[in-house]
C-alpha positions as CSV (number, residue, x, y, z in Angstrom):
1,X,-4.9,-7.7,3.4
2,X,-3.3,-7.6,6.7
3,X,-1.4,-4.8,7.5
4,X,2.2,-6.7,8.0
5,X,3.9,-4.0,8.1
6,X,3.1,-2.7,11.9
7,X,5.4,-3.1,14.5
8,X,7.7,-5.5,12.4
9,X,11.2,-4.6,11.4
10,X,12.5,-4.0,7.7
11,X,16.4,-4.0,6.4
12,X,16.5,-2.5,3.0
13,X,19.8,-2.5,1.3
14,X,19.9,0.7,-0.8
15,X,17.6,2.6,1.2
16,X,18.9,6.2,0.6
17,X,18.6,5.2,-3.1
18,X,16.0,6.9,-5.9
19,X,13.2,4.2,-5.5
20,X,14.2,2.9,-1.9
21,X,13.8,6.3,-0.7
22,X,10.3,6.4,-1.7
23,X,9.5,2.7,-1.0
24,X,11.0,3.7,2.6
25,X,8.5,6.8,3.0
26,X,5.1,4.4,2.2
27,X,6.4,1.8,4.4
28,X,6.2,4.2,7.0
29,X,2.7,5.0,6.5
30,X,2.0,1.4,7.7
31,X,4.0,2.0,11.0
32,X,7.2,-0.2,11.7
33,X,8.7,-0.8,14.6
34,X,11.8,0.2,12.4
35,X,13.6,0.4,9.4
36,X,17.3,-0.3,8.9
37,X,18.5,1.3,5.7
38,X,22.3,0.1,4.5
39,X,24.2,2.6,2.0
40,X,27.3,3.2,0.6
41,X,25.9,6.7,-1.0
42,X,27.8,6.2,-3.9
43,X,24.1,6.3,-5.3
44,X,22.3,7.5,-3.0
45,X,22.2,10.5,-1.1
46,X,20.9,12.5,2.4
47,X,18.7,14.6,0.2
48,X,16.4,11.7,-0.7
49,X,15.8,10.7,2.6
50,X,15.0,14.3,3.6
51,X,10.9,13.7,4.3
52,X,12.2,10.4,6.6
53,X,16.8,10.6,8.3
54,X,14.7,12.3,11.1
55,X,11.9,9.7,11.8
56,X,12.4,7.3,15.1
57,X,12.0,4.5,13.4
58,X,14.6,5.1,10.9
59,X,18.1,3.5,11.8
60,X,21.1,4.4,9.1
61,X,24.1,2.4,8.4
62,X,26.7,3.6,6.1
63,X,27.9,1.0,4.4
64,X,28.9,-1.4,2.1
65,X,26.5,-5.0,1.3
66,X,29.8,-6.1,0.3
67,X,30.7,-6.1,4.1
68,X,29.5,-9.5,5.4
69,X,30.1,-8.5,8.8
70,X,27.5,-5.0,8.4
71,X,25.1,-7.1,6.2
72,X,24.6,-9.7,9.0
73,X,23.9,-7.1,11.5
74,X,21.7,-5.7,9.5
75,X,19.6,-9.0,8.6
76,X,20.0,-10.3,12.0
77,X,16.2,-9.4,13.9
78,X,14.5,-8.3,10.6
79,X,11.3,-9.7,9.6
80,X,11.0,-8.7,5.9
81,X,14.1,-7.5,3.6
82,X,13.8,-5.4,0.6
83,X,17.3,-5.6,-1.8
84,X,17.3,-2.5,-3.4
85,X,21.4,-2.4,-3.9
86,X,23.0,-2.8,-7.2
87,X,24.7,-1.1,-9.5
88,X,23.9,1.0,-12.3
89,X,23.9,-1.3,-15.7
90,X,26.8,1.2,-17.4
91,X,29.0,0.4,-14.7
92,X,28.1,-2.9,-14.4
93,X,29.7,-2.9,-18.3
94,X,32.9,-0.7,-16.9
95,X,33.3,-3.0,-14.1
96,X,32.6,-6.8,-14.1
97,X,34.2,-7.7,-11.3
98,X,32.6,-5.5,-9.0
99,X,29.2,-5.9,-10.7
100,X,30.0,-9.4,-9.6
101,X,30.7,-8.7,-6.0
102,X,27.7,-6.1,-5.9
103,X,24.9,-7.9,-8.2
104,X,25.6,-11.6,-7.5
105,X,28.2,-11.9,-4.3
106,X,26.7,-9.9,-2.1
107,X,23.2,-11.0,-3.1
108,X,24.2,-14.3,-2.6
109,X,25.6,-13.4,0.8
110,X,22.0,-11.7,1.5
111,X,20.2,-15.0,0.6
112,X,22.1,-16.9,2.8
113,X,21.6,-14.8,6.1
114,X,17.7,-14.4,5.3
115,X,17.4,-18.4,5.6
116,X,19.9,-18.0,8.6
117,X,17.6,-15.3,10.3
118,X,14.7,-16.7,9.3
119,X,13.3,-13.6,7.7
120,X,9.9,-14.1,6.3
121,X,10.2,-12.4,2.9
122,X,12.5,-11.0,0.4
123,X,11.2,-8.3,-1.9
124,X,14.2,-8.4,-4.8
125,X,14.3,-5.5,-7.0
126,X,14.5,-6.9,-10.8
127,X,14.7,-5.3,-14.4
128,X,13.3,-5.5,-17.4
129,X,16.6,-5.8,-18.7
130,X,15.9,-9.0,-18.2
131,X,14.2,-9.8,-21.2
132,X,17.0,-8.0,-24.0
133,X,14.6,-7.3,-26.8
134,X,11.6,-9.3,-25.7
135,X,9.5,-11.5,-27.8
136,X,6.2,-9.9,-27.4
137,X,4.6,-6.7,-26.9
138,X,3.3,-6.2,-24.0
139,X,5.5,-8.5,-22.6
140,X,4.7,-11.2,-20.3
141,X,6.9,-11.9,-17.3
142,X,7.1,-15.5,-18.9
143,X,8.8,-14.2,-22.1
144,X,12.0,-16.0,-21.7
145,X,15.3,-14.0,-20.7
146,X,17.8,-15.2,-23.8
147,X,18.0,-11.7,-25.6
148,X,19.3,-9.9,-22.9
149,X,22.7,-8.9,-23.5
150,X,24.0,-7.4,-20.7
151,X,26.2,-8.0,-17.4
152,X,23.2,-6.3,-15.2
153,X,20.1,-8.2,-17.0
154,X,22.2,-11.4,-16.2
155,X,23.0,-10.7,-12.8
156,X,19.0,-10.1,-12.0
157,X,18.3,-13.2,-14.2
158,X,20.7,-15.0,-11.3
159,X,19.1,-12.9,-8.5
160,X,15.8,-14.2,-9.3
161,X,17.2,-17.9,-9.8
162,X,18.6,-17.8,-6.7
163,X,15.9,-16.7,-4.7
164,X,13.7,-19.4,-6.6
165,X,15.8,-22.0,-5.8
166,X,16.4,-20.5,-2.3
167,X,12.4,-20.5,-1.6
168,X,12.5,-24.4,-2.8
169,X,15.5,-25.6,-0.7
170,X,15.1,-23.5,2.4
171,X,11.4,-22.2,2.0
172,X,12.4,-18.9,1.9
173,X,9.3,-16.4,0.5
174,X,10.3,-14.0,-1.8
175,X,9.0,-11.6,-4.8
176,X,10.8,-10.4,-7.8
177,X,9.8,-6.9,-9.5
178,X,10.9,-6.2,-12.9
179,X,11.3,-2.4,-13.5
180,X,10.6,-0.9,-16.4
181,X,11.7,2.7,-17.4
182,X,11.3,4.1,-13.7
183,X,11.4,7.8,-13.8
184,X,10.4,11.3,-11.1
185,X,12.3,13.5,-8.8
186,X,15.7,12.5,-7.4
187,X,16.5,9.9,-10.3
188,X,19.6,9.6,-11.3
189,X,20.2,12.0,-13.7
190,X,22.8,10.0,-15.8
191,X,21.2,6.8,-16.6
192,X,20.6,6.0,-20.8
193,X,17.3,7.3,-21.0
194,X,16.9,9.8,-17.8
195,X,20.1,11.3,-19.3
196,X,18.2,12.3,-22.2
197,X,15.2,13.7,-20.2
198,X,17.6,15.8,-18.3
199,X,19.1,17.3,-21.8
200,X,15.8,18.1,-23.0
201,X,14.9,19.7,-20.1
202,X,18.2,22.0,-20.2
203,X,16.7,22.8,-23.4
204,X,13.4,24.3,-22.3
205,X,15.5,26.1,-19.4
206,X,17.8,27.4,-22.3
207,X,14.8,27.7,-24.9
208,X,17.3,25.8,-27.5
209,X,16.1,23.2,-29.6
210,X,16.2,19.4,-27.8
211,X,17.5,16.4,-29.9
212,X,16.6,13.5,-31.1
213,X,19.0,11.1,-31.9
214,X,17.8,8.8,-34.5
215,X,13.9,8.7,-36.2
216,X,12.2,8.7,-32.6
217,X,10.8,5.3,-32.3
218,X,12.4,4.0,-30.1
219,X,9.8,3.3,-27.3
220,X,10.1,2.6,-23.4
221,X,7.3,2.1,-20.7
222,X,7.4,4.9,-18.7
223,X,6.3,3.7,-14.6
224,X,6.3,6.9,-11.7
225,X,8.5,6.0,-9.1
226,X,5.7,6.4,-6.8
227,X,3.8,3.5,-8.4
228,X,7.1,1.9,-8.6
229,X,7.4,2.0,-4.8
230,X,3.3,1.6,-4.2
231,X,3.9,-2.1,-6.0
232,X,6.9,-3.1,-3.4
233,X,4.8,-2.2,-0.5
234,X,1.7,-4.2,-2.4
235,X,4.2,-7.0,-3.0
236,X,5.3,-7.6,0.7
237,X,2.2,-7.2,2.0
238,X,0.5,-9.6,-0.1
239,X,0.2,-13.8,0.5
240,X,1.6,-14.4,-2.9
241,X,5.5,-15.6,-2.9
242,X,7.8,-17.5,-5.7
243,X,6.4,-15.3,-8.2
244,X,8.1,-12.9,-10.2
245,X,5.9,-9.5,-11.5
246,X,6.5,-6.3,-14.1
247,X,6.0,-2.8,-12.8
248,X,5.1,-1.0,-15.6
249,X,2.6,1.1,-17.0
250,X,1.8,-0.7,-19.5
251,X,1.7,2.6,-21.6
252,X,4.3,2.7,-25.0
253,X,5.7,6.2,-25.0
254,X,8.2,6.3,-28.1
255,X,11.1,9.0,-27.6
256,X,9.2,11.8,-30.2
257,X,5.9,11.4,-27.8
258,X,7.8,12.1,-25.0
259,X,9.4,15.0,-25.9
260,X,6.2,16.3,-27.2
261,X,5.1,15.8,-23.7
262,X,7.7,17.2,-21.9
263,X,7.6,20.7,-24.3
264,X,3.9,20.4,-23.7
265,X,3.6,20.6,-19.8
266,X,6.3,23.4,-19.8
267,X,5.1,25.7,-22.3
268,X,7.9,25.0,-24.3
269,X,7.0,26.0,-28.5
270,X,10.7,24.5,-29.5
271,X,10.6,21.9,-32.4
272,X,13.1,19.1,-32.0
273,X,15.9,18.8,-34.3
274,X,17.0,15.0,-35.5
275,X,20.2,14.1,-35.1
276,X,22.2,10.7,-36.9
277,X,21.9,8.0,-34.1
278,X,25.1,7.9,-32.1
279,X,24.8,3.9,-31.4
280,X,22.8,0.9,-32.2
281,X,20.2,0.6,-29.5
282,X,19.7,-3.3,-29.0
283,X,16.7,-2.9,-27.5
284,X,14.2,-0.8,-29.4
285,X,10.9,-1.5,-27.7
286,X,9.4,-1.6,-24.4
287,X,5.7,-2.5,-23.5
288,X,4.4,-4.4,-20.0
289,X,2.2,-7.0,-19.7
290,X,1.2,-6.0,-16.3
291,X,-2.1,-8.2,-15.8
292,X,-0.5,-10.5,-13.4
293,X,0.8,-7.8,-11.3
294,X,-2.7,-6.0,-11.1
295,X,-4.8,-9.6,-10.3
296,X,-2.3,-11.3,-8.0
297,X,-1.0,-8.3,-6.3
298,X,-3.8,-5.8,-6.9
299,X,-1.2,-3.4,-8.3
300,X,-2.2,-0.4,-10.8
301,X,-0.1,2.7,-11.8
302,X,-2.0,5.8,-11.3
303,X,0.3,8.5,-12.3
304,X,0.2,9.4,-15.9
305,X,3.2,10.6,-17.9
306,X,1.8,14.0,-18.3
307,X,1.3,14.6,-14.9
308,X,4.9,13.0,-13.8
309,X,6.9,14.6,-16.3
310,X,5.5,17.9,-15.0
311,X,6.5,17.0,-12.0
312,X,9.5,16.0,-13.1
313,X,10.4,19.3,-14.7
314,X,9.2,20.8,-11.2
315,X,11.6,19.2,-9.2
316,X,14.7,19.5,-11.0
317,X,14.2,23.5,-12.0
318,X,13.9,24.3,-8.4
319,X,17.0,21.6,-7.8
320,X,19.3,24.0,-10.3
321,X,18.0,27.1,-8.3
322,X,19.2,25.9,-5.4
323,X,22.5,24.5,-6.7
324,X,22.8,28.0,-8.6
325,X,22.0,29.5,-5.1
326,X,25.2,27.9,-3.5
C-alpha cells in the first residue's frame, strides 16, 4: 500500500474532536507535509490535541464549517479531506435547524469545494445510526437504512448519498465509515451510552452500587477509538473508493456484561442494582458485520473491551484528580 500520506496535505473538519484527535496523531506517523484542523471547540478541546497543537505540521483554525469563507480556505491546496464535524445526535433532536446547517449544509458546502479543489479523497465519518434497529445481526453495511429514526442517522444517510452521487457526477473518491459504539479516553462524557459508563465509574470511585436501568440486554458493539482512527487512516490510504464500511468490533457486549467488565478491571466487588427503565430504547441491539471492512480495507480491531475499559477507567480517575487539583 503506498504510503499517501507523505508530504501531502490533509484538512480535517473536527480535528480537535474525540476520534479526530486520534485519527490526527496516526496520520502523523505517516509524515504530512501538514495538517489543517478546523474547530469550533464547542466539542472539542486543546486537551485532546495535547500529544500534536505543538507539531510543525499542525496548522489550527478556530472555526466554524458553517463559515464558507474559512471552509474554502481550508479545502483550498488539500489533497485528502477527512469530515469529522457534526453534531452530537441529542442536539441534533434539540436543534433541527442547526443540525441542518451543521450535518447537511455545511457538508454539502464541503462537497462542493472538494470537486472545486480537486481534492483526491474524502473520508466521511458515518454512524450506525444509520441503520435504526437493523435487520440482521451482525449487520451488513447493505442492511437498508429505513428503521432509523432519527434527525442525525438521516443526515449521515444524506451525507453518504451525496458523496455517492458526488463520486458519479464529478468523480470525486470518497469512503464512508459507520461507527458503532466508539468509546476510550477523552470521549465525550455525556453521550447515551458513554453517559452511563461515566456513572458507573463514579460508582467504583464512590464504592456505591452502579445501575442498571431496565433487564440488561440491551447490547452495543463496543470499537476503541484507536481502532476507530487506525480504520480512517486504512481507509484513505487504500485504492478502494464509493464504498461505504462498519467499524466495529464485531463483539456484542450487552449493558450487564459490561458492567461486569468494568467492576472487574477495577477491583470493584459492588453488585448492580436494577432500576425500572426510564425510556423505550428503539434500538435494542447492536452487532457489526465487519467482513468487508477487514478484506477490502485490511481493517481489524485489536483492542479488546477488557483492556480499553481499563484504560478507560485510567484516564478519567487521573482526569478528576486533576480537576479536583484545581
Amino acid at each position: 500500500m503506498d504510503n499517501k500520506i507523505k508530504n501531502s496535505i490533509i484538512f480535517v473538519t473536527g480535528g480537535a474532536g474525540f476520534i479526530g484527535s486520534y485519527v490526527i496523531e496516526e496520520l502523523l506517523t505517516h509524515e504530512p507535509k501538514k495538517i489543517v484542523i478546523l474547530d469550533n471547540f464547542i466539542r472539542g478541546s486543546h486537551e485532546n490535541m495535547k500529544n500534536f497543537k505543538d507539531h510543525p505540521a499542525i496548522k489550527l483554525v478556530e472555526g466554524d464549517i458553517r463559515n464558507s469563507e474559512v471552509l474554502e480556505q481550508c479545502v483550498e491546496g488539500s489533497d485528502f479531506v477527512f469530515h469529522m464535524a457534526a453534531l452530537r445526535i441529542n442536539a441534533c433532536a434539540a436543534s433541527p435547524q442547526e443540525g441542518f446547517e451543521v450535518m447537511l449544509q455545511a457538508t454539502f458546502n464541503l462537497a462542493n469545494l472538494c470537486v472545486k479543489h480537486k481534492v483526491k479523497k474524502v473520508i466521511y465519518s458515518s454512524t450506525a445510526s444509520v441503520y435504526g434497529l437493523a435487520q440482521h445481526f451482525p449487520t451488513p453495511e447493505t442492511d437498508n437504512p429505513y428503521n432509523n429514526q432519527t434527525f442525525y442517522g438521516g443526515a449521515k444517510v444524506w451525507g453518504e448519498q451525496l458523496f455517492r452521487s458526488y463520486k458519479f457526477m464529478y468523480g470525486l473518491d470518497y469512503i464512508a465509515l459507520r461507527y458503532f459504539n466508539v468509546y476510550g479516553p477523552n470521549m465525550d462524557t455525556d453521550g447515551k451510552y458513554t453517559e452511563v459508563m461515566i456513572k458507573w465509574l463514579d460508582c467504583v470511585r464512590d464504592n456505591k452500587q452502579p445501575a442498571i436501568f431496565g433487564d440488561g440486554t440491551d447490547s452495543m458493539d463496543f470499537v476503541h477509538v484507536k481502532d476507530v482512527a487506525h480504520a480512517n487512516v486504512l481507509a484513505l490510504l487504500s485504492d478502494v473508493s464509493d464504498e461505504a464500511f462498519n467499524v466495529g468490533d464485531r463483539v456484542e457486549t450487552n449493558l450487564k456484561q459490561m458492567l461486569d467488565t468494568l467492576l472487574h478491571v477495577n477491583h470493584s466487588k459492588q453488585e448492580p442494582i436494577y432500576k425500572e427503565a426510564n425510556s423505550i430504547n428503539p434500538v435494542s441491539r447492536r452487532l457489526a458485520d465487519i467482513s468487508k471492512a477487514g478484506k477490502l480495507l485490511g481493517y481489524k480491531p485489536t483492542i479488546s473491551l477488557e483492556q480499553g475499559l481499563k484504560g478507560l477507567s485510567e484516564w478519567y480517575f487521573e482526569k478528576q484528580k486533576q480537576t479536583h487539583k484545581i
